[in-house]
N, C-alpha and C positions, 0 to 999 in steps of 0.2 A: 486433417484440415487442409481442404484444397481450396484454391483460389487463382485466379488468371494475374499475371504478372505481366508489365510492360516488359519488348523484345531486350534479351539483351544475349552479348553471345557464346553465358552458360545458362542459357535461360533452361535447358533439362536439367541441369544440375540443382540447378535452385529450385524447379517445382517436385524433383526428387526429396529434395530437404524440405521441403515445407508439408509434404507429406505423408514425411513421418509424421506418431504418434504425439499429441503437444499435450500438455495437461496442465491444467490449470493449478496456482502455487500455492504452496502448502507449507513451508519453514523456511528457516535462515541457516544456512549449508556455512560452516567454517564461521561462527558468530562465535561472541562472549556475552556472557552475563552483563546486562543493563542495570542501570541503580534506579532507585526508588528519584521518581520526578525530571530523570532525564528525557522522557520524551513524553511529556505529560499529558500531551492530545491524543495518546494512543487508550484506544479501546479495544476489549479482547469482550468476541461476540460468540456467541452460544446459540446453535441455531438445531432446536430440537427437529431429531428426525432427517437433517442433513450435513453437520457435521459443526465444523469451528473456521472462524475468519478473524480479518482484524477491520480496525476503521478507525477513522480520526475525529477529535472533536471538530467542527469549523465552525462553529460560534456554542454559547449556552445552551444550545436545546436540539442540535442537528451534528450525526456523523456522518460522515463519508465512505465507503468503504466502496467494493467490487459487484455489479450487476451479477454476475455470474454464480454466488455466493447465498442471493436469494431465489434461483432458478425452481429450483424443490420444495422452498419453504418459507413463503413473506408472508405468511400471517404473525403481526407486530409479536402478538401474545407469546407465540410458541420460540420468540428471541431474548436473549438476556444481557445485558454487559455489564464487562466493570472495567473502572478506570482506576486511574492513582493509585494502582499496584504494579508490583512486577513478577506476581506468584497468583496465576489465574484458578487454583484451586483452593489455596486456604489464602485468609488473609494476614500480610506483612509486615499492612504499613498500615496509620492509622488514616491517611488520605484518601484509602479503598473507599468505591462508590459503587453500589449496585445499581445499575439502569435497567430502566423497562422503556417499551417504545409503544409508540401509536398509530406509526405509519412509514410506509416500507413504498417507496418509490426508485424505480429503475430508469436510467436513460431510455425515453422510447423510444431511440433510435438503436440502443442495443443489439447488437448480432450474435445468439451463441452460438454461432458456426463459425466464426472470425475472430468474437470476441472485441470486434471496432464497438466504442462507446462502453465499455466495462465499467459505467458508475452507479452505483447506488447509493441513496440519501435515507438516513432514518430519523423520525422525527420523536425524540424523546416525551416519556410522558410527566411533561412539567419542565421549567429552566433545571439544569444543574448550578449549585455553589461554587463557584468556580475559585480556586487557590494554586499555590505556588508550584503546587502537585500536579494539578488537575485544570488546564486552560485550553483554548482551541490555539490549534496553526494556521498561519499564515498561509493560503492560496497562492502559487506563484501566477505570475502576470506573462513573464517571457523564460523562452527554455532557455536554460543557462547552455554555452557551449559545450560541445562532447570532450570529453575528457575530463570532465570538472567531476570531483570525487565527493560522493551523497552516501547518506545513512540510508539502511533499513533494517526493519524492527519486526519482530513477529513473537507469535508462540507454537511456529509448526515445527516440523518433526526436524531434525535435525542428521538426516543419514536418508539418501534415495529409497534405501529400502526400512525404513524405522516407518511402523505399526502406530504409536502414541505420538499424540503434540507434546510439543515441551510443555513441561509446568513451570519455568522458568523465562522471561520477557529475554528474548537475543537480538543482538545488532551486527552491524558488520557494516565495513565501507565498500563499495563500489563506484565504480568510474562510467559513465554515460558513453557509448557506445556511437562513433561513428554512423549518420544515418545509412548509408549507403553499407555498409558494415552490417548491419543492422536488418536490411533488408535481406542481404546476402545468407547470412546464415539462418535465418527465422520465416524469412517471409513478413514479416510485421506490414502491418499498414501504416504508415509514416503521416498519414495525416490524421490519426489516433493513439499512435502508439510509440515508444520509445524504448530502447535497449542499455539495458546495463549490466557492467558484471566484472570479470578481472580476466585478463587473456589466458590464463594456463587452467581455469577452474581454479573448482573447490570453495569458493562463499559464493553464495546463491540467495533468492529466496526460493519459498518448493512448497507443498501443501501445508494447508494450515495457515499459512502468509497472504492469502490470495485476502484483498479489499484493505488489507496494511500501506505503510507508507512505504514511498521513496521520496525521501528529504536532502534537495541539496539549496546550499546557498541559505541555511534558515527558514526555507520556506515549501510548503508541501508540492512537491514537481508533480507525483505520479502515483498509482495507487497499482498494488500488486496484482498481476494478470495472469500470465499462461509462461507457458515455457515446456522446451523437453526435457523430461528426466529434469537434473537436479546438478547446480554447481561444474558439468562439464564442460571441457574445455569448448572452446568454440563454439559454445550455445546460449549465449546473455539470457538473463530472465526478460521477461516482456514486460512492460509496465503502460497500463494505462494512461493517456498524458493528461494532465488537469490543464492545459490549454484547452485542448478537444471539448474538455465538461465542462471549464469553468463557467459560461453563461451560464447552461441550466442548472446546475450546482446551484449559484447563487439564486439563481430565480426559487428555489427550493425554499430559501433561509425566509424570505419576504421582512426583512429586518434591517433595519440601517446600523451602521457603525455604532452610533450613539446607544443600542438598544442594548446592550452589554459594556460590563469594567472592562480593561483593558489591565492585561498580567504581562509581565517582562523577567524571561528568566533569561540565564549565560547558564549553558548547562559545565559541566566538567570539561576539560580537554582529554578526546579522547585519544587514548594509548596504542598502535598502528602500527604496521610496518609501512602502510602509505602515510602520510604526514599528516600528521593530529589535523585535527579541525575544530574550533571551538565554535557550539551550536549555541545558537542565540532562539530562543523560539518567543515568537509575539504573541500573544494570548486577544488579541484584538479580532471582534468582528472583520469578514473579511470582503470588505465590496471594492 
């Protein structure tokens, strides 16, 4: 994935690197087992005849997830999800929801040669019941500063070279990447995208992850994107920024605040070697 970069004076070295091979994400690299309800807006999507992704509620009837995800396959029918579990093969917990959809919309400014504009919206078929389990997240407004340390969630595979997605929901903390940082090692487009990861590797997100969250500050930053390989060092994942979407995002939902309840969890503090972070997730319409 090539692209022209402003002068700078390792400008071959960076279009070396950005050259290499990127591939779009697929798991959560050095993650733990998630519980039942801790990140309840998360949907694990089923996309017959082109693989598996994630995506988030953001209000009763619409998720969020990654343009690049439906590239092979948006016909609504041939997608399936479920929510309010953390075991996407059998069911757990008794909050498990099976969705169906009605309509599969891509940012139309999407690029899958860059990857700039990674969103896609689905529009479920009917509201969902929305519980303690199972509510949308909050949209963020303004990018938190870099270094501020965010969740992410998936069910992909968990080892660069592992064959199967996990059948188990994984998380892991990461730290927001320096833009300039950012650009240096990735190439990312900065007025779309954003970097996260941990400096030495090894938690990542990686296939199977791609249209999942990146949640910092309680509210949904960025939606999982591309990256090389998986969890190494000096290679942040790339994450679609929901600044970039959020206009048309919302213009998607066409629903005011008032059109949906409004749910309030305090998930668990979770247990880290970087410092617990207690997730608060709003269940509230998100305009």
């Amino acid at each position: 994935m090539c692209r022209k970069l402003w002068c700078t004076p390792c400008l071959f070295l960076v279009l070396l690197r950005i050259c290499e091979v990127a591939s779009v994400r697929n798991r959560i690299i050095g993650g733990r087992p998630a519980k039942v309800g801790q990140f309840p807006s998360l949907v694990a999507l089923n996309i017959q005849d082109s693989g598996f992704c994630g995506g988030d509620l953001i209000s009763n009837r619409h998720v969020v997830s990654a343009a690049h995800c439906f590239r092979d396959q948006s016909n609504p029918s041939k997608i399936k999800g479920i929510a309010g579990d953390v075991d996407r093969k059998v069911e757990s917990a008794p909050s498990r929801k099976e969705l169906t959809f009605i309509h599969v919309a891509s940012h139309p400014r999407y690029n899958p040669d860059t990857q700039a504009f990674d969103f896609a919206v689905l529009s479920l078929n009917g509201a969902i019941t929305l519980s303690e389990n199972v509510h949308p997240i909050v949209l963020v407004r303004t990018r938190p500063p870099e270094k501020t340390k965010c969740l992410i969630a998936g069910w992909g595979l968990m080892t660069e070279q592992g064959k199967e997605p996990s059948g188990q929901l994984m998380y892991a903390e990461v730290m927001l990447v320096p833009d300039q940082q950012c650009v240096y090692q990735t190439g990312a487009d900065m007025s779309t995208m954003f970097c996260a990861g941990v400096p030495f590797g090894g938690i990542d997100s990686c296939s199977g992850d791609s249209g999942g969250p990146i949640i910092c500050e309680n509210q949904l930053t960025g939606v999982v994107s591309w990256g090389r390989g998986c969890g190494r060092a000096q290679d942040p994942g790339v994450y679609a920024d929901i600044i970039a979407g959020r206009p048309w995002i919302l213009a998607q939902l066409q629903i005011t605040r008032a059109a949906a309840p409004i749910f309030r969890k305090k998930s668990p503090i979770i247990e880290s070697s970087i410092p617990a972070l207690t997730i608060a997730f709003l269940g509230s319409v998100l305009l």
